[in-house]
matplotlib code that plots the C-alpha trace (Angstrom):
import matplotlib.pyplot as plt

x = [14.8, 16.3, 15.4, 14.3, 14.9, 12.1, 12.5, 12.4, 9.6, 7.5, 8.2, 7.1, 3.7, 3.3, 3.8, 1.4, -1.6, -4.4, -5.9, -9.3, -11.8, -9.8, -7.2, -7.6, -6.5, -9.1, -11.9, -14.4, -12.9, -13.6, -11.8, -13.4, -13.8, -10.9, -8.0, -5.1, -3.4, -6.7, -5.3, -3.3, 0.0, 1.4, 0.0, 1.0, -2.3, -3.3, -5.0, -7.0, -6.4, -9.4, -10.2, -8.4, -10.0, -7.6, -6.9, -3.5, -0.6, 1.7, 5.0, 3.3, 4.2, 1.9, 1.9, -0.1, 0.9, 3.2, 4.9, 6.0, 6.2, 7.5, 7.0, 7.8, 9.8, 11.9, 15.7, 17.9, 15.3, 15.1, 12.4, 12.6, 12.2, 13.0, 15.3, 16.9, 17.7, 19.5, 16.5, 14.2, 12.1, 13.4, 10.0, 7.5, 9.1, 7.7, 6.2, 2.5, 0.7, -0.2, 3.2, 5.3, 3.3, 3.9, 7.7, 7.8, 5.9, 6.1, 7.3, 6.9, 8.3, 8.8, 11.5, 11.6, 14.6, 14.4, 18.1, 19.2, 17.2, 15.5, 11.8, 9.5, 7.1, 4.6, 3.7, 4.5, 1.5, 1.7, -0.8, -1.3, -4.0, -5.4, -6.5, -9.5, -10.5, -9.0, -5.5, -2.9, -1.1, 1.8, 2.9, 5.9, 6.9, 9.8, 10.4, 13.5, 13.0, 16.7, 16.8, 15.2, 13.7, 10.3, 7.7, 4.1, 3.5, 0.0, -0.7, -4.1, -5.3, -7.6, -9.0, -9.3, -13.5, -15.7, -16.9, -13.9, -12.2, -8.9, -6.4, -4.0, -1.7, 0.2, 3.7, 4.9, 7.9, 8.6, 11.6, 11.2, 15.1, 15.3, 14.1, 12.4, 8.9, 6.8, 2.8, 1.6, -1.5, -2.9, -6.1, -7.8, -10.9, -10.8, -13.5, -16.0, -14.9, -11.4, -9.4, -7.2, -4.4, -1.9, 0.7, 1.9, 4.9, 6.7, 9.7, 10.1, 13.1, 14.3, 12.1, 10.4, 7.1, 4.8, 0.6, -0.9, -4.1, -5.9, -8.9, -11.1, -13.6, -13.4, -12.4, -14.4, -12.7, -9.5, -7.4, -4.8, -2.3, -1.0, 2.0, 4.3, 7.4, 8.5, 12.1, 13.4, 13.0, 10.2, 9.6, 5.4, 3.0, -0.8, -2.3, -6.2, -8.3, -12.1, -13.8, -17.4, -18.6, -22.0, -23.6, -21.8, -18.5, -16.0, -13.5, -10.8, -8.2, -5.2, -3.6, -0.4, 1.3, 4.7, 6.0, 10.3, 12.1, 11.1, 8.6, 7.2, 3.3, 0.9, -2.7, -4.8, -8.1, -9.8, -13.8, -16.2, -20.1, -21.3, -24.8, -26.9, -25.1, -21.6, -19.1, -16.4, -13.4, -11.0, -8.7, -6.1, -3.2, -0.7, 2.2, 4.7, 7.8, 9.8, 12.3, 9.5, 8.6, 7.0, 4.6, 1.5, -0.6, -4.2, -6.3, -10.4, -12.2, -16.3, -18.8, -21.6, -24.4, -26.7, -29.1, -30.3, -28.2, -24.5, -22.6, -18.9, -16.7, -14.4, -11.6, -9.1, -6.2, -3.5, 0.1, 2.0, 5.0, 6.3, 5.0, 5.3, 3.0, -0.7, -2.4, -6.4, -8.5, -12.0, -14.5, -18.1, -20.6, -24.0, -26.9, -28.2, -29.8, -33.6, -34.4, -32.1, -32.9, -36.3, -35.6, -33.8, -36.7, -39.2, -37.6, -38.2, -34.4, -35.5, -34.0, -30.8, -29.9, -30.5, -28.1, -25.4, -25.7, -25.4, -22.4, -20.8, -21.0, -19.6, -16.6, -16.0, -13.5, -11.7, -11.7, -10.1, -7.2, -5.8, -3.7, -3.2, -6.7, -6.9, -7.0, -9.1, -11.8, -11.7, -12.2, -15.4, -16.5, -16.4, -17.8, -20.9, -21.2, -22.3, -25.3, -27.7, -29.5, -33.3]
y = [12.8, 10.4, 7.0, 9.0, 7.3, 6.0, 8.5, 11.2, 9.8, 9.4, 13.2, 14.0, 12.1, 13.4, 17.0, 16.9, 17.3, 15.1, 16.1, 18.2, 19.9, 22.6, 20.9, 21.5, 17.8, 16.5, 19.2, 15.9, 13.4, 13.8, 12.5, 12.8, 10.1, 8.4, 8.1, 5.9, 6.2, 4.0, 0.5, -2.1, -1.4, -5.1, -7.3, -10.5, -12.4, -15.3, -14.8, -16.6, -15.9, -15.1, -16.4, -14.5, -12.7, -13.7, -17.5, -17.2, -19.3, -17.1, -17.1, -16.1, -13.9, -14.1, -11.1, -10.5, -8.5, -10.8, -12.8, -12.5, -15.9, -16.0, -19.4, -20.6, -17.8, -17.9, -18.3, -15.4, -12.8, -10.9, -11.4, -10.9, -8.9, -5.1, -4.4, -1.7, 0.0, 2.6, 3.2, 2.9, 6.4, 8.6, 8.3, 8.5, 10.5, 11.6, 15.0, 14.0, 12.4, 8.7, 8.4, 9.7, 7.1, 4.5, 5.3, 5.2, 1.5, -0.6, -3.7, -6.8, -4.7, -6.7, -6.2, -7.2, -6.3, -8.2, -8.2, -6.6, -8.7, -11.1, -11.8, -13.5, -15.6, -15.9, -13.1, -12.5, -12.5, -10.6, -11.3, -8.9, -9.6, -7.1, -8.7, -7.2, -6.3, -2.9, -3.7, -2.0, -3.2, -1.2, -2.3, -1.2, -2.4, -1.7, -2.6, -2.5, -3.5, -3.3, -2.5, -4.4, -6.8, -7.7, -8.9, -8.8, -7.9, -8.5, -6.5, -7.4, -6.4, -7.8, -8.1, -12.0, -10.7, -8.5, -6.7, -6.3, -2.9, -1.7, 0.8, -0.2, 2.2, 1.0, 2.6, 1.2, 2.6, 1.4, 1.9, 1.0, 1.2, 2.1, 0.2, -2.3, -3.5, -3.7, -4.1, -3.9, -4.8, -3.5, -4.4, -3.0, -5.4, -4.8, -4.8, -2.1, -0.8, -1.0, 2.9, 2.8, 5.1, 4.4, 6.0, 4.8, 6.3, 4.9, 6.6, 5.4, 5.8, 5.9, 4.0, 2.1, 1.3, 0.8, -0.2, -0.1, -1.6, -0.2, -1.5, 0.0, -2.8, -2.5, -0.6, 2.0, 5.7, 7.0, 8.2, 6.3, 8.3, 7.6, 9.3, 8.4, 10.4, 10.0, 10.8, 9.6, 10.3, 8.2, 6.7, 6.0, 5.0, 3.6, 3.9, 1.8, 1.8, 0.3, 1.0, 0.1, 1.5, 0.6, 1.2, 4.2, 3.6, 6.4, 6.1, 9.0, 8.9, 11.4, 11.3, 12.6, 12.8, 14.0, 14.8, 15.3, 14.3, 14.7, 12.8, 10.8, 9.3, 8.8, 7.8, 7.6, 6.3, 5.9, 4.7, 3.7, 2.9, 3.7, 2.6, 3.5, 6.5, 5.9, 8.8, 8.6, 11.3, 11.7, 14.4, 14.4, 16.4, 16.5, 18.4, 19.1, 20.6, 23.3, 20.5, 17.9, 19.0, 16.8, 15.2, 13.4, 13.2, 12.3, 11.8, 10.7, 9.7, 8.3, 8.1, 5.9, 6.6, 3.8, 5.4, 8.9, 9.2, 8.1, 11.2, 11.4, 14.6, 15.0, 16.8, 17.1, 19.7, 20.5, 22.3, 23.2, 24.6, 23.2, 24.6, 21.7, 19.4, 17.8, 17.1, 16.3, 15.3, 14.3, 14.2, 13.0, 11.6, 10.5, 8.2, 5.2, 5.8, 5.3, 4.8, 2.0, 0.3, 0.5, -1.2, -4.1, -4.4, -4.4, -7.5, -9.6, -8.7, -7.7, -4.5, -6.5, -8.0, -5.2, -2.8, -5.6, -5.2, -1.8, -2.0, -4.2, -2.0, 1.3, -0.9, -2.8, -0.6, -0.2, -3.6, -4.2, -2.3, -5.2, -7.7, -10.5, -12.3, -13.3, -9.8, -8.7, -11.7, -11.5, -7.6, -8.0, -10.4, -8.4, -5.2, -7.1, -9.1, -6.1, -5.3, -7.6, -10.8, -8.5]
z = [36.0, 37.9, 40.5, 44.3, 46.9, 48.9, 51.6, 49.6, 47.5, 51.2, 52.0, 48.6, 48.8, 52.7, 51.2, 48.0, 48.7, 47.5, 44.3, 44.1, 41.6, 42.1, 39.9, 35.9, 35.3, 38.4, 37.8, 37.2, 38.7, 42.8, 45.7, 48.5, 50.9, 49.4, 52.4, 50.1, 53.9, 55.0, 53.5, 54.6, 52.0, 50.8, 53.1, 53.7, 53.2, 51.1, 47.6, 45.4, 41.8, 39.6, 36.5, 33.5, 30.8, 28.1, 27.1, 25.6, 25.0, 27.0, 29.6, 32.9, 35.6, 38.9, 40.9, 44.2, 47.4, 49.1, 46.3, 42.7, 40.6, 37.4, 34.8, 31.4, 30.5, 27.3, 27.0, 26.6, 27.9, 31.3, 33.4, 36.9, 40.1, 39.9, 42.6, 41.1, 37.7, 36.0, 34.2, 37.2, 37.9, 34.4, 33.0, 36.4, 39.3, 42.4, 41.4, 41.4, 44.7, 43.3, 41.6, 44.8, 46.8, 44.8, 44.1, 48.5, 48.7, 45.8, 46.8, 43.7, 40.7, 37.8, 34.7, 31.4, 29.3, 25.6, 24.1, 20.6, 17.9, 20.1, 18.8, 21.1, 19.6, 22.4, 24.5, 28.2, 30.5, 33.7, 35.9, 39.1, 41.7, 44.4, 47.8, 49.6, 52.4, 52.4, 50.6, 48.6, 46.2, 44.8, 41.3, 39.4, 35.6, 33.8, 30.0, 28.2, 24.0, 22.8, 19.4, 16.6, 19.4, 19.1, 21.7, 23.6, 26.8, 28.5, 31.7, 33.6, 36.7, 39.0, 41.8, 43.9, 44.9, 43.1, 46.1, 48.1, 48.7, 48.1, 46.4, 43.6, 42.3, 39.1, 37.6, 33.8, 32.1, 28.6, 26.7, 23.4, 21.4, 17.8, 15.1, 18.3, 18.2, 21.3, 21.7, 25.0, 26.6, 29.8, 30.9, 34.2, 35.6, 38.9, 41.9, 41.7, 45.0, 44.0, 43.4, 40.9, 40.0, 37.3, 35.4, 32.5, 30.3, 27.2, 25.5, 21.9, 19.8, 16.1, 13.7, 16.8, 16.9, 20.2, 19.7, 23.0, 24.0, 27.2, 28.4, 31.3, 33.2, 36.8, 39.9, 41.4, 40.5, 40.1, 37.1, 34.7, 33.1, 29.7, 28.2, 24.6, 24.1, 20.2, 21.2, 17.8, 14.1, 12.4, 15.7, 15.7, 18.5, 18.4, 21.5, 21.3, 24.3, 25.3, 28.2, 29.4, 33.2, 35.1, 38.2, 40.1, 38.3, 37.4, 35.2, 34.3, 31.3, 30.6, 27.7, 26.3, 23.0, 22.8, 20.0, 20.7, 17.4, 13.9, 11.4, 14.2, 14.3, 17.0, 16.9, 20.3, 19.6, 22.4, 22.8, 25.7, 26.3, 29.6, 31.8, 34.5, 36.5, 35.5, 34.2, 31.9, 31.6, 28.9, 29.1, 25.3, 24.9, 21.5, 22.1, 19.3, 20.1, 18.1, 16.6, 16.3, 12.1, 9.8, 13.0, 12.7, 15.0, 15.6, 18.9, 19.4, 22.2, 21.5, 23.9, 23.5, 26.3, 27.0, 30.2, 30.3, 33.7, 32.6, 31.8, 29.9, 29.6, 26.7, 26.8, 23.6, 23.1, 21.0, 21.6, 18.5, 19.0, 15.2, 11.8, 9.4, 11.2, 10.7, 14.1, 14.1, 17.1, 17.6, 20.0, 20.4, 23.1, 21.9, 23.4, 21.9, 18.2, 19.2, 15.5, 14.9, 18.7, 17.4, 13.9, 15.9, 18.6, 15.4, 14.1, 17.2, 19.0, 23.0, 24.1, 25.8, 22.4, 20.5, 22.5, 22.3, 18.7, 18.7, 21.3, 19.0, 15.6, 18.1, 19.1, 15.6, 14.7, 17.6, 18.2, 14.4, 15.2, 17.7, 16.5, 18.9, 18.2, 21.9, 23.3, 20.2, 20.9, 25.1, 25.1, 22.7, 24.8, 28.2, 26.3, 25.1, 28.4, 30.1, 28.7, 31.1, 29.4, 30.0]

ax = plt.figure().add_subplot(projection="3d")
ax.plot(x, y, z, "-o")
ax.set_aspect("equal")
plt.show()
């Protein structure tokens, strides 16, 4: 695959059509209403920043729809605007309607390229802010771990009022080099009549290692891609994700596991509580190629159902094309254990407190498998937050 230039990424988003239920991958996530044409793409407006979930000691990077600012960046790294790239569009194309769009418009692309053996000791934060009323923002990252580097990057998303409506439509490619450690962070919180489409794709190499941390707060509907290529021998990726939806929210996650080289790893373990009428979608897909032996792979996705109206679809799946390989996958969606919100309520907890406890033990473990404390702490935090006070 290679970079497309705007014009033909335009003609490829006038000529897809928008997504429907007819669609395998969109069968429960619906459109309609939803005009992306219907927004006001990179406008040059003022924007007040909103508060951030994380409180981090961090290089920061400032992102809205008319300007990029970049701060307290470390020597001997590369972190600046993406103009162009050799490695710019090899990961997400044009083929698909969101990502076609966002190849034609993006305008403040950031990259980050880490040098052979560099190993930052504070994380980079990047910071991207969607104006209302009726804006688009268009964001594009590019990563580049050299070899042996090390580093954290942190990803949030939000919106500068939590009414206002918009579209964002988000692009990250990761390259992670051989024997290079990255963990990235993306967190999505924003405005409940925000749509949000996102497509993110890593390629790691020999003996690299990526952990991934997605968490789902905000936006209205729309779908976020996920996608790890183990393109290298031993080459492992842990992909963690939380999500909590209320009210009318929709969320939709697609995974994807590929499994390219030999004796690679990947774990996607991915879980989410959900209230009132809101609906969750997780589609998971490991696929191991013929040349991919020794693979192991493992993919979950828990629902935790706290109204009798909130509804989550599960979707896991497998493609084995290897015969030396040991790939597992797990899938459940559950309400609330009555029994056990009763033995809380008996012991003088009201309902609210209760279900925080319980929200709490069904995230524990997912929580424990972050390991920047700040991110680990801020998303248990937000998850219990949204169980109302009474």
């Amino acid at each position: 695959m290679r970079h497309v230039p705007r014009a033909k990424a335009l003609e490829a988003y006038r000529a897809l059509p928008l997504p429907n239920t007819a669609d395998e991958h969109w069968r429960f996530t619906d459109l309609r209403g939803f005009d992306p044409d219907a927004f006001t793409a990179n406008g040059q407006r003022a924007v007040a920043a909103p508060d951030s979930m994380l409180d981090v000691d961090a290089a920061i990077v400032t992102v809205t729809e008319s300007s990029l600012e970049i701060e307290r960046m470390p020597e001997g790294v590369r972190v600046e605007r993406l103009e162009s790239h050799e490695l710019l569009g090899t990961l997400v194309g044009s083929d698909e309607k969101f990502a076609a769009h966002n190849a034609a418009m993006w305008e403040n692309g950031l990259l980050v390229h880490v040098p052979r053996r560099v190993v930052l000791e504070k994380p980079i934060y990047v910071r991207i802010t969607n104006a209302g009323e009726g804006g688009a923002l268009f964001w594009r990252l590019l990563v580049v771990a050299e070899p042996e580097a090390r580093f954290t990057l942190i990803e949030e998303y939000a919106s500068d009022s939590s009414d206002a409506a918009g579209y964002s439509n988000a692009v990250a490619e990761l390259f992670v080099g051989q024997g290079a450690k990255l963990e990235y962070v993306s967190i999505q919180n924003l405005s409940r009549e925000t749509w949000h489409f996102a497509s993110h794709h890593a390629r790691v190499e020999r003996d690299a290692e990526l952990d991934w941390v997605a968490g789902g707060f905000g936006s209205k509907k729309g779908k976020t891609r996920i996608q790890n290529d183990l393109a290298g021998p031993g080459a492992t990726s842990r992909v963690t994700g939380a999500y909590f939806a209320d009210g009318e929210q929709h969320l939709d996650y697609d995974t994807f596991q590929e499994h390219i080289a030999p004796s690679t790893t990947s774990d996607f373990a991915f879980k989410g509580a959900l209230r009132d009428s809101a609906r969750a979608v997780w589609r998971g897909m490991i696929r191991v190629e013929p040349d991919a032996q020794k693979t192991n792979a493992y993919q979950e996705n828990r629902n935790l159902l706290l109204s009798e109206s909130a509804h989550a679809d599960s979707i896991p799946g497998l493609e084995i094309l290897a015969n030396d390989v040991r790939c597992t996958h797990g899938a459940t969606i559950g309400q609330v254990d009555r029994e056990q919100l009763f033995y809380l309520m008996a012991r003088g907890l009201s309902r609210a407190e209760a279900e925080r406890l319980i929200v709490r033990g069904f995230f524990a473990d997912i929580l424990d498998r972050i390991e920047l404390e700040p991110v680990r702490e801020a998303l248990g935090a937000v998850l219990e937050a949204r169980i109302p006070q009474s």
